[in-house]
N, C-alpha and C positions, 0 to 999 in steps of 0.2 A: 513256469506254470502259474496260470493265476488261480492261486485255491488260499487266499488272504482273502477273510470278508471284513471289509470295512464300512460301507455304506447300509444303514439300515433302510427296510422297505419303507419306510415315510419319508424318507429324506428323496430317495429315488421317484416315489411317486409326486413329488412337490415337485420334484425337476423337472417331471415330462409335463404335468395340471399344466403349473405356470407355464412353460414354453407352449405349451396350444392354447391357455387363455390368451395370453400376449400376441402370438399371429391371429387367434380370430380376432381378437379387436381391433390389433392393426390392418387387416386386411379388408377388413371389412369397412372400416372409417376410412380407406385410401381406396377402395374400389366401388363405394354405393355412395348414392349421390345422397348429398346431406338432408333434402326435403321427402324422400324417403321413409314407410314406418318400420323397413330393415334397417336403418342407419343408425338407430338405437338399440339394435341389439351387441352393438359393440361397447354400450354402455352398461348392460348386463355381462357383458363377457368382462370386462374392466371391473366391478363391482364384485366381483365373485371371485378375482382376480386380488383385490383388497383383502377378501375375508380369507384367501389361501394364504397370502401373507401373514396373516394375525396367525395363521393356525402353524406355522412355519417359527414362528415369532414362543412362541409357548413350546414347541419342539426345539428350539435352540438352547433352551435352559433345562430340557427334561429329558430329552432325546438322547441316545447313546454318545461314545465318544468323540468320534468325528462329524456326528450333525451336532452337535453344543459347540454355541460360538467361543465359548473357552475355547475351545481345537481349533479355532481358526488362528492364521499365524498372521499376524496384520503390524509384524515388525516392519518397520521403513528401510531399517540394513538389512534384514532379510530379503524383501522385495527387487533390492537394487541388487545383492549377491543371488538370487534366482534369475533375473533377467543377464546378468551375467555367466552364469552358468551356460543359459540355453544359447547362448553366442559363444563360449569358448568348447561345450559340447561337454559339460558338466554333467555327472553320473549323479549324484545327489537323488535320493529318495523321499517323497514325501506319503507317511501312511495318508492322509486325509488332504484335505482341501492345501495346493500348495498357495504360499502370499499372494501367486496371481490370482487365483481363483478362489481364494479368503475373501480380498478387495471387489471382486469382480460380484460377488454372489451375493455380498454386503450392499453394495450399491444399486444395483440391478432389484433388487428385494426395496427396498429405500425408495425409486426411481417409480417401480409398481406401486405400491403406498399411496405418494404423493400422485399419482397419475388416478388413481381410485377418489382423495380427498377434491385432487381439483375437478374431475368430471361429477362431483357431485354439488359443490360448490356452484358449478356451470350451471349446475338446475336449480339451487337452493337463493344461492349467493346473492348479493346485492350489485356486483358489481361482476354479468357474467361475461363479458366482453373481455377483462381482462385474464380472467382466470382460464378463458379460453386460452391465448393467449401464449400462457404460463404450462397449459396442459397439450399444447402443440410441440413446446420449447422441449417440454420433458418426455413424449413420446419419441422426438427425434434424437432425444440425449441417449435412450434406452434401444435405439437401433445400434447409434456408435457402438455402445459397452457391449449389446449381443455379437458384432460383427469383430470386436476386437477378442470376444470370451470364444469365439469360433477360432479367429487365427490364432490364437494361445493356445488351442487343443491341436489344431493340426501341427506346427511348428512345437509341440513340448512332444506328440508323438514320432516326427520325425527323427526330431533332434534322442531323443532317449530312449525310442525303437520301444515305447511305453503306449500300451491302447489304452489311456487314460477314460478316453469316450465311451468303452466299452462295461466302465464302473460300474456308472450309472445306471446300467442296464442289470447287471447279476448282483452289482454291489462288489466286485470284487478286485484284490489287486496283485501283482506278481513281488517276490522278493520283497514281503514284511514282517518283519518282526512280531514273534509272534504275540507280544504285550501290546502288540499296536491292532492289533484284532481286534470284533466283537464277536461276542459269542451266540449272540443272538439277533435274527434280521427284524425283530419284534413285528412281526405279520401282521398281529391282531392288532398293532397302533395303524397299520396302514391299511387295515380295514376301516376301522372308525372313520381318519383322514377321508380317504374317497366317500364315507357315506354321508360324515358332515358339509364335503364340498358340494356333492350330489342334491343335498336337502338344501342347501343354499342355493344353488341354480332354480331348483325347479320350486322355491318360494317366488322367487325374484321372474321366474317363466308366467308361474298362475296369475299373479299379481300384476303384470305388466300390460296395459290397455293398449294395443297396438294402434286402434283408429286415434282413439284422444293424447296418445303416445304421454299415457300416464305410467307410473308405476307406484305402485302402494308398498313401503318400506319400513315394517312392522310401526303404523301408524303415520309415516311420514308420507306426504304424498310429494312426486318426484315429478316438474314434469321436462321432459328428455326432450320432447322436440317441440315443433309448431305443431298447433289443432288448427286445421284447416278447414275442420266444419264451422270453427268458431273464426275464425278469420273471414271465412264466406258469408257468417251469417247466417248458416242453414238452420244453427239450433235457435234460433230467435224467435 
């Protein structure tokens, strides 16, 4: 029976945010054409995508037990004795994030960051050819680790007849100890979460000039694609 709660509601809500920032952006930069003024709304989706990280990043040091990256297990012998496991059909329990999904979450987190610094460098930067570049290299890095964090959930449920996928959803796990519990899914931290992710989007919404495909970034001005009025000459 799973009635172990391990996952608090901010740590659950960062997992589903980021996984739907991360396919709108990707989806949307790999199916609208880049002279497009949609084609920078993947740059808003990536952007916002940064600032859930930072808020993720402040939850990992203040957040309950197994969202604090203290909890995370990011031993190297552990790592190699878990993938072991799941090939010899090892019964091993992990209350929180197991070394695969320590490393995986760690990265992935990292991967977003650096994918947020380089699409805005691409606007800022002095050199945005390359930093394109750089932020093509590390979008496609972050498909791999999703498609590998995917077959690590299906292959550790098959293998340990464990709905680990189903955590993230209630927060909860079967057969844990109960010192490995939390007592609390702290709701009102994951209210805040969704309201300051919310007030981030729709700064970055109001602010964002779709024709001059500007964006205004509390005083920075950003700009995301070509102006085409200004290329034509019409504002002359």
């Amino acid at each position: 029976m799973r009635n172990g709660l391990v996952y608090d509601l901010p740590t659950r809500l960062f997992h589903w945010l980021f996984s739907g920032l991360f396919l709108m952006g990707f989806v949307i930069a790999k199916t609208v054409d880049d002279d497009s003024s949609w084609f920078n709304y993947h740059s808003l989706a990536g952007l916002t995508l940064g600032f859930l990280v930072l808020l993720r990043i402040v939850w990992g040091f203040f957040g309950t037990q197994h969202a604090r990256f203290s909890g995370f297990n990011l031993k190297s012998m552990d790592l190699v004795a878990y993938f072991k496991e799941i090939l010899s059909g090892g019964k091993r329990r992990w209350a929180g994030h197991n070394p695969a999904s320590s490393w995986a979450s760690l990265i992935m987190m990292l991967l977003a960051f650096s994918l947020a610094i380089t699409g805005h460098l691409m606007t800022s930067g002095p050199d945005k050819e390359s930093f394109e570049d750089v932020h093509e290299l590390l979008a496609n890095g972050f498909i791999v680790f999703v498609v590998l964090h995917i077959a690590g959930i299906v292959l550790h449920t098959i293998r340990h007849k464990d709905m680990i996928g189903l955590s993230m959803i209630d927060g909860k796990k079967a057969n844990i100890a109960k010192d490995q519990t939390i007592t609390s899914s702290r709701s009102a931290f994951g209210i805040v979460l969704i309201g300051l992710v919310v007030a981030f989007g729709l700064h970055l919404f109001k602010n964002y000039d779709s024709q001059a495909c500007r964006l205004q970034l509390f005083g920075t001005t950003l700009q995301l694609g070509e102006n085409e009025r200004n290329e034509n000459g019409d504002d002359d």
